[in-house]
C-alpha positions as CSV (number, residue, x, y, z in Angstrom):
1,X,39.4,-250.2,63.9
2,X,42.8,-250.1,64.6
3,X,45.4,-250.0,61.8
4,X,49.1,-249.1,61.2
5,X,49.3,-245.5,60.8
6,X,51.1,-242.6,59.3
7,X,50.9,-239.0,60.6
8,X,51.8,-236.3,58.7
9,X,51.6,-231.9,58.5
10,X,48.6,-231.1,57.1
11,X,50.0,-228.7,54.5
12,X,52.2,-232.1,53.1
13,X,48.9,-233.9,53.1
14,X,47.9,-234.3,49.2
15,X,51.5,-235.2,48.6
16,X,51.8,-237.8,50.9
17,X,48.3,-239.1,49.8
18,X,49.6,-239.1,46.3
19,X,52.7,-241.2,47.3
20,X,50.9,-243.8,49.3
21,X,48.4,-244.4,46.4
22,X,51.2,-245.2,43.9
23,X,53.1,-247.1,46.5
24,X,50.0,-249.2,47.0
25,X,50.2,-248.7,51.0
26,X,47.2,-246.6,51.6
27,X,44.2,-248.6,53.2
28,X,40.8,-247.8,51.0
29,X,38.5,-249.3,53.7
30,X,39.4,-246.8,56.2
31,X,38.5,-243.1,56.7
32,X,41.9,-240.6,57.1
33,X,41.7,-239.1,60.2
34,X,42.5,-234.9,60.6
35,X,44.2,-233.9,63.9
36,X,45.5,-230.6,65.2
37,X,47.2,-229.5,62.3
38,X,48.0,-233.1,61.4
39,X,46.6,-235.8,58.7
40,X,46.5,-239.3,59.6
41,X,46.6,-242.3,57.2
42,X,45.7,-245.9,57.8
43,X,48.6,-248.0,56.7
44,X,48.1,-251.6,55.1
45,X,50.5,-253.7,57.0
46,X,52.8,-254.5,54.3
47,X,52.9,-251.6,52.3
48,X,55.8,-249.8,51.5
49,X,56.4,-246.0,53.5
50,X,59.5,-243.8,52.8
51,X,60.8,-242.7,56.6
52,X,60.5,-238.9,55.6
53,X,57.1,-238.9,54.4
54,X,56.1,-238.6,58.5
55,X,55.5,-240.5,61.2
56,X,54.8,-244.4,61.3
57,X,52.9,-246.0,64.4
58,X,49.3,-247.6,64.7
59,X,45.7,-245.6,65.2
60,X,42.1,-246.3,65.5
61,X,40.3,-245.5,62.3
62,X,36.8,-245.3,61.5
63,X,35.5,-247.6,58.3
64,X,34.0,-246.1,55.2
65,X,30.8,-246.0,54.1
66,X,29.0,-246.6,51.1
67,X,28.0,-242.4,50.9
68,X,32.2,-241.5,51.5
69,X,33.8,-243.1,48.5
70,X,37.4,-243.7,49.0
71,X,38.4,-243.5,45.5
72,X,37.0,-241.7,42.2
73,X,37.0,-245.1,40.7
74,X,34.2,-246.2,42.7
75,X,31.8,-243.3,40.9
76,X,32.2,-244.9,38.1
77,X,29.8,-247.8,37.1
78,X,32.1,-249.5,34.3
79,X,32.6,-253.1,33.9
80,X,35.7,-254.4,36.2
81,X,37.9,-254.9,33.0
82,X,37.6,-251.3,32.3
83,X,37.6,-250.0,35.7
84,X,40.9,-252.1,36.3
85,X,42.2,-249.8,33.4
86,X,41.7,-246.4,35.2
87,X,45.2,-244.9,36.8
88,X,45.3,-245.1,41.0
89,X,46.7,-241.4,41.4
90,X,46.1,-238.1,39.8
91,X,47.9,-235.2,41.2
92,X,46.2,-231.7,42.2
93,X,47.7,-228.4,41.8
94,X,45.7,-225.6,44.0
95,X,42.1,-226.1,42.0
96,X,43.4,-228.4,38.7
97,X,43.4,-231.9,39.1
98,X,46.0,-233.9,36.4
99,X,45.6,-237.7,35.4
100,X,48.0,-239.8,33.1
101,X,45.4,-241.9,31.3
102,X,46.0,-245.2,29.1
103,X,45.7,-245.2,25.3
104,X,42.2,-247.2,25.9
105,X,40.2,-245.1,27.8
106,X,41.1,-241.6,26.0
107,X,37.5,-241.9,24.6
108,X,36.3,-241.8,27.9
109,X,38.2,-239.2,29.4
110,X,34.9,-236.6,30.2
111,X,33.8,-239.3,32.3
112,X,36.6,-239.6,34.4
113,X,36.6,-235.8,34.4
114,X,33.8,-235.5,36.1
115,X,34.4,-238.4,38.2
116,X,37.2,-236.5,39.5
117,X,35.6,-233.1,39.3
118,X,33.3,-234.6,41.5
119,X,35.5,-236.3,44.1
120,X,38.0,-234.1,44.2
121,X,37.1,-231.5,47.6
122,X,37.4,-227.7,45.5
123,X,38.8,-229.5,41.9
124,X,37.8,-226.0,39.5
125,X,39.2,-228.1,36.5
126,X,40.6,-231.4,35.4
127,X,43.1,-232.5,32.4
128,X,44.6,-235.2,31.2
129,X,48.4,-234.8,31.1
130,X,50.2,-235.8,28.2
131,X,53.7,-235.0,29.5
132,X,56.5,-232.5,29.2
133,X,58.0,-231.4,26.5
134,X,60.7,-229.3,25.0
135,X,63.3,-227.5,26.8
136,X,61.3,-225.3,27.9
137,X,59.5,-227.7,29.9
138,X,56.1,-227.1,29.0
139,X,53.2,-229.4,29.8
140,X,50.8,-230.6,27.4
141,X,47.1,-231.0,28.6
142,X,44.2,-232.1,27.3
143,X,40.8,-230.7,29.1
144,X,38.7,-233.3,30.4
145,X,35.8,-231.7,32.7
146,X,35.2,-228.4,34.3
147,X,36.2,-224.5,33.8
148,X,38.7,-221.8,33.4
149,X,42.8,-222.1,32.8
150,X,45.3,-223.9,33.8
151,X,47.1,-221.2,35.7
152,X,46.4,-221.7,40.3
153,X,47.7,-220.6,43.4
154,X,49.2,-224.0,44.8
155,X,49.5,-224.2,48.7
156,X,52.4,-226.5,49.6
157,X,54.3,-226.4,53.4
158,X,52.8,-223.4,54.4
159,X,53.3,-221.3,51.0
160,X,51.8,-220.3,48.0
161,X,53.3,-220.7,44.4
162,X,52.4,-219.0,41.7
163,X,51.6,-221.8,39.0
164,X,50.8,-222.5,35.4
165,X,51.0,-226.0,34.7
166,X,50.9,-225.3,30.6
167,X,53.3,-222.6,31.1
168,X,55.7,-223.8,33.0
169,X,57.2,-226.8,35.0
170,X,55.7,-227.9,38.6
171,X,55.3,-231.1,40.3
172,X,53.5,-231.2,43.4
173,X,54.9,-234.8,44.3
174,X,58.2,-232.8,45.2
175,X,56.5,-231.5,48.4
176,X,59.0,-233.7,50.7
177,X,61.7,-232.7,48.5
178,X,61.6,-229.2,48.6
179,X,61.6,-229.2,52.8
180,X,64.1,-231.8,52.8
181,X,66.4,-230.1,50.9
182,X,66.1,-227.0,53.0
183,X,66.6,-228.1,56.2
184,X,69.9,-229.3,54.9
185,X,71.5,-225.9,54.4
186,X,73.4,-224.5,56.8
187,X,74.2,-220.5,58.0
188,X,75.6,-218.4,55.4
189,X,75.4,-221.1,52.2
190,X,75.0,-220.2,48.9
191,X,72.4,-222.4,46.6
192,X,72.2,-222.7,42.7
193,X,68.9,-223.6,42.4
194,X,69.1,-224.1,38.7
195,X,66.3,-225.9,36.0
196,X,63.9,-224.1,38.5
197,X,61.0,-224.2,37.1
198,X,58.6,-222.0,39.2
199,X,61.2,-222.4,42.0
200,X,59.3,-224.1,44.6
201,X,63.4,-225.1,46.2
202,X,64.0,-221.6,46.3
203,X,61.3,-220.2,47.8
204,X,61.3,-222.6,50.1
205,X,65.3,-221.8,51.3
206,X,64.1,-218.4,51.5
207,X,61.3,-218.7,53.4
208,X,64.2,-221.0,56.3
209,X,66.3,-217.4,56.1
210,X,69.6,-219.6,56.6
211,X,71.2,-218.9,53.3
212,X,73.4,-216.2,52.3
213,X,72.6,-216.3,48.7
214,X,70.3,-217.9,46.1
215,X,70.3,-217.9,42.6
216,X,67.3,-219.1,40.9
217,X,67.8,-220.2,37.0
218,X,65.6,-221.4,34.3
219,X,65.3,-220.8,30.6
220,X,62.0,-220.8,30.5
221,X,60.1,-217.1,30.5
222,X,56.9,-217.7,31.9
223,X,58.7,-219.9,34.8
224,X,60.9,-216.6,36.1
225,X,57.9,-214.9,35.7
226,X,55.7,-217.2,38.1
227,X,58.9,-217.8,40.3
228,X,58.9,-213.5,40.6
229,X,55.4,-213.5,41.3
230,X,55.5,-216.1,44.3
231,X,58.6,-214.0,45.7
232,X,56.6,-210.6,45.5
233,X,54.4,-212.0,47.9
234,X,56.8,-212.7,50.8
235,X,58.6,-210.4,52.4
236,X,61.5,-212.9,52.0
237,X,61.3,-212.8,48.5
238,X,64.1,-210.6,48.0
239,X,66.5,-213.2,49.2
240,X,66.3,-215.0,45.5
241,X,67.4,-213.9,42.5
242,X,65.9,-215.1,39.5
243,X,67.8,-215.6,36.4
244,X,66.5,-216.1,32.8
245,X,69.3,-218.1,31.3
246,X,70.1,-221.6,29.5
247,X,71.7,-223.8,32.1
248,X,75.0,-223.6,30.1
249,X,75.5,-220.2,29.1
250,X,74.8,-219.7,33.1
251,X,77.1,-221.6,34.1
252,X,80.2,-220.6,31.9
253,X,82.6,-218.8,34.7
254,X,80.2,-218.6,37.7
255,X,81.5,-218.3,41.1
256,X,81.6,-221.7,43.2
257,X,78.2,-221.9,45.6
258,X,78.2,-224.4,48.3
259,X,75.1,-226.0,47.4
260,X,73.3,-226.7,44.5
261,X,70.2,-228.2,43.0
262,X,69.9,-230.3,39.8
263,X,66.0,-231.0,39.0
264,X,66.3,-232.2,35.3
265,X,65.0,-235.9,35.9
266,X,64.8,-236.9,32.5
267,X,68.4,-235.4,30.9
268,X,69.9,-234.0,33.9
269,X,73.2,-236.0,33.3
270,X,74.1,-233.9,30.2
271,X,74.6,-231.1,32.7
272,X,75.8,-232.5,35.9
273,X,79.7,-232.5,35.3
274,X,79.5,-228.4,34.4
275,X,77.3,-228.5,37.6
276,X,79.4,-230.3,39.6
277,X,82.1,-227.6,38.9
278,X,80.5,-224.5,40.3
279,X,80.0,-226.5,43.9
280,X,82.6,-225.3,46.6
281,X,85.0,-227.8,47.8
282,X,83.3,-229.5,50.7
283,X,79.8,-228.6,49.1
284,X,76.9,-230.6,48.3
285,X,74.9,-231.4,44.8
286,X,71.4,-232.7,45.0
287,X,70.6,-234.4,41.4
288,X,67.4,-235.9,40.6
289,X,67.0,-238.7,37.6
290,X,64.6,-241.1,36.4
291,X,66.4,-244.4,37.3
292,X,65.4,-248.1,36.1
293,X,64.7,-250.0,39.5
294,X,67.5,-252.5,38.5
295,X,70.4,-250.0,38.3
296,X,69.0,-248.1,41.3
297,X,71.8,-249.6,44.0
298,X,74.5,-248.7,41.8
299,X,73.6,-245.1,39.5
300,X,75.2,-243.3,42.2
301,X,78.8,-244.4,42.2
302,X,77.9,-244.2,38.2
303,X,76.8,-240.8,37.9
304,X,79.6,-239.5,41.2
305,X,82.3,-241.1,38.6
306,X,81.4,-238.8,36.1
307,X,81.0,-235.6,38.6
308,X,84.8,-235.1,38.2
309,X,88.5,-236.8,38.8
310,X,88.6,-239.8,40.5
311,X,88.2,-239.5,44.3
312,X,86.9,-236.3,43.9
313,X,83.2,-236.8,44.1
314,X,81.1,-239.6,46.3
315,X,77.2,-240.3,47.0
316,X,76.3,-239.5,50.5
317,X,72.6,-240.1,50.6
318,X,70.1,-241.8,47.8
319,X,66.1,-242.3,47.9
320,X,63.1,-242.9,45.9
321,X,61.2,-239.2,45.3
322,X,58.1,-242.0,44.1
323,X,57.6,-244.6,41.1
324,X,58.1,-243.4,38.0
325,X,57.0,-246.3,35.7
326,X,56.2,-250.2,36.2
327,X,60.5,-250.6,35.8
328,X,61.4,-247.1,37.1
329,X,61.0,-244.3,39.9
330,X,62.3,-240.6,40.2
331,X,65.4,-240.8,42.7
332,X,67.1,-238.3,44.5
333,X,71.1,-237.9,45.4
334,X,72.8,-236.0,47.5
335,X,76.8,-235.9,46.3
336,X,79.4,-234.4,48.6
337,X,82.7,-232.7,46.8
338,X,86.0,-233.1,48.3
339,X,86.9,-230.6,50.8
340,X,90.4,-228.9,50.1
């Protein structure tokens, strides 16, 4: 059957996946395809695809069958007004699978454990994610089905990152991000890669070899130790350094850096202006927040207002990173400073 389409790496496969099911855009009466090193996914005709996530055109798909479920909900037997309860998406992370479930059907979470033990191809363990906390970042997760600890080996764009989603912060619907981002530095930049996390950004812009420098911070322990343990790995590694330090005591007196990265969705804005200062005149910032859909058009003359005087700052690039909430989603900006 032939369907609108969208081809993608393989390696960015889960992410896109992930994306299109919140979006709402992924068919669920059609199989996804596998190419030469690519994944293709039948499109409904009016759902809503973000240019980067790949390639947009129109395929021939074969349809599912009753024995190739296209969704965990459909292993399930539960009335429809429960089943119409259960979240769309879940995120996997190497061999953990994480779900956000509803209030109402916490007292059936082993079910939809092993639903998605079950669905999900080489899922070791499953949890039900109760958010981040603290400033730390740390992620609270309830066990729902299956064995062992929360800590993986998570393949994303042709890597592997040391992760431990209790111990530290990772998202896997950053994927696009994290290549995006890269491929935007130019020869002999310097990057602040700072609320790091595990540093999926850095390793990345190591891996690409085009920047000079790279300076890795988070206050977190366990997430310098991860981010170390990924870099040990690659004989690129040594291009980051990774920094155990609060964002503002880091930032007191450091050098400007061409480029730097802001991932603190949720209060980000707290640190932004002291951010905005160690960027080189004529550099970039890439800032990611938690935006309500209404305020979307305008949050980044808002937030560029605040970056520094008057003039001195302006948004170059915006876009939805995915849906956050019902009123909501996770935006990206790219800010460019001045040049002298």
């Amino acid at each position: 059957m032939r369907s609108r389409s969208l081809t993608v790496p393989r390696d960015r496969g889960e992410a896109v996946r992930q994306a299109l099911a919140e979006a709402g855009a992924l068919r669920a009466d059609l199989k996804i395809r596998t190419g030469d090193g690519t994944i293709v996914f039948p499109i409904a005709a009016d759902g809503s695809v973000v240019p980067s996530w790949g390639v947009l055109g129109e395929s021939e798909f074969d349809p599912r069958t009753a024995e190739s479920p296209s969704d965990y909900r459909e292993l399930l037997a539960w009335p429809d007004a429960e089943k119409g309860l259960l979240p769309r998406s879940f995120d996997v992370v190497g061999d953990v699978v994480l779900v956000r479930l509803p209030p109402e059907l916490r007292h059936r979470g082993h079910e939809i454990g092993e639903a998605l033990l079950g669905f999900v191809p080489r899922a070791r363990i499953v949890g039900a994610d109760r958010g981040v906390h603290g400033t730390e970042r740390r992620r609270s997760i309830e066990r729902l089905a299956g064995d062992g600890g929360w800590a993986t080996v998570h393949r994303e764009n042709h890597l592997e990152l040391e992760v431990d989603l209790e111990r530290a912060y990772f998202s896997p619907r950053l994927a696009l991000e994290h290549t995006r981002v890269a491929a935007e530095v130019r020869a002999g930049d310097r990057v602040y890669d700072l609320c790091c996390g595990v540093g999926p950004f850095s390793v990345h812009l190591a891996r690409d070899g085009r920047a000079r420098e790279i300076v890795a911070v988070d206050s977190n322990p366990s997430a310098i130790e991860l981010l170390r343990r990924t870099l040990a790995r690659y004989s690129f590694g040594g291009r980051v350094t990774a920094v155990e330090a609060r964002i503002e005591t880091f930032l007191a007196d450091r050098a400007p850096f061409e480029r730097a990265i802001l991932n603190l969705p949720h209060e980000g804005i707290k640190y932004a202006s002291s951010v905005a200062g160690v960027v080189a005149p004529g550099g970039r910032l890439y800032y990611y927040e938690i935006v309500p859909r209404a305020e979307l058009k305008q949050r980044g003359d808002v937030i560029a207002g605040s970056l520094g005087p008057t003039g001195e700052w302006r948004p170059i690039a915006f876009h939805v990173v995915h849906p956050y909430a019902p009123d909501a989603d996770l935006a990206g900006f790219v800010f460019a400073r001045r040049g002298e």
